[in-house]
Every structure is written in structure tokens, then in C-alpha cells.
C-alpha positions in Angstrom: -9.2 -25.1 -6.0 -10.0 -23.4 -9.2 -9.7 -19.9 -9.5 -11.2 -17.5 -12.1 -8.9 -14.3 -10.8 -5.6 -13.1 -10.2 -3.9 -10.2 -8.6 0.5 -10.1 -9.1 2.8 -7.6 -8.2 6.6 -7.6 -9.8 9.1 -5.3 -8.4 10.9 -3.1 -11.3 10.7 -5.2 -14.3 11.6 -8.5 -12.9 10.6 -11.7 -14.8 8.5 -13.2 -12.3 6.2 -12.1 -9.9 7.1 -11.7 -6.4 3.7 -12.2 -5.2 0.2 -14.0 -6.9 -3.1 -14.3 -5.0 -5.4 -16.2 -7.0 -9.5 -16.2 -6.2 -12.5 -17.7 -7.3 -14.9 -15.0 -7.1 -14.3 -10.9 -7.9 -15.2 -9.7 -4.7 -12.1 -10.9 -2.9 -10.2 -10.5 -6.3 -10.7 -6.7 -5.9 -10.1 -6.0 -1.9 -6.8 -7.7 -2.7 -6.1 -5.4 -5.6 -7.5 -2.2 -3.6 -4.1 -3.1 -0.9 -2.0 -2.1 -3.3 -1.1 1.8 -2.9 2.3 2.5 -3.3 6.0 0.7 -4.8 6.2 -1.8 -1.8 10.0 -2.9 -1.5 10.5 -2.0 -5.2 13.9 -0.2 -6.0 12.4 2.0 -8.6 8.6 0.5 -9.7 6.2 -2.1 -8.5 3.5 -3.1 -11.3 0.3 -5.1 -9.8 -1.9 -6.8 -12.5 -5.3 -8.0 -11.8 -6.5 -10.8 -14.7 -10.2 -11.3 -14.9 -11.8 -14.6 -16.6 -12.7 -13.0 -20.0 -8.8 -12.1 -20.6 -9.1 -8.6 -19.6 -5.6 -7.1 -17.5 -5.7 -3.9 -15.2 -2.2 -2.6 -14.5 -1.3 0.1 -11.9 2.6 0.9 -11.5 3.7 2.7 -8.4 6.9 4.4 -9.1 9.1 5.0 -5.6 8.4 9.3 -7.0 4.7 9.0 -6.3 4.3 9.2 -9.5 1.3 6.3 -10.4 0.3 5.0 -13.6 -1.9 2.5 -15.2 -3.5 0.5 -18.5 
């Protein structure tokens, strides 16, 4: 299947994700990337970036604080 969107989510800096959904239409793209409300089973941070087809990257990061930040 072809897919035009992501959503990841990478616990405290790591290298790779631990977790990619990938979708062909936005709809779906964005319920996924709505989930994502707090650090997860991040020690410290969880970042969660959602990549659209024109190159464009949102970024939230949940800090385990409450603390929540974003690009």
C-alpha cells in the first residue's frame, strides 16, 4: 500500500522510532496523531512527528513533568 502520511513516536532521543503508523489519507493520519497525550513509557520525553506529503513535520514532545512542547 502506498501511503502519503506518517505519525512516529521516539522515546527520549532514541535513534529510531519505537512506533510508525503510516496512512494514505489525512483523516486517519490525524485521529492517530490526536492519541498522543502524554510521555507513554518514555524515561524522560516522548516526541511524536506527523509528516505530511508536501514535506511539512509537526512535532509535539511530552516531557514525563507535564510539561508539552512542539514545532
Amino acid at each position: 500500500m502506498e501511503y502519503l502520511y506518517s505519525v512516529s513516536c521516539t522515546y527520549d532521543g532514541d535513534k529510531s522510532p519505537h512506533w510508525v503508523g503510516r496512512y494514505d489519507n489525512a483523516i486517519d493520519a490525524v485521529n492517530e496523531w490526536n492519541k498522543f497525550v502524554d510521555w507513554g513509557m518514555a524515561v524522560e520525553y516522548s516526541t511524536i512527528n506527523f509528516s505530511e506529503p508536501n514535506g511539512k513535520m509537526h512535532t509535539k514532545i511530552f516531557y514525563r513533568n507535564g510539561n508539552v512542547g512542539g514545532k
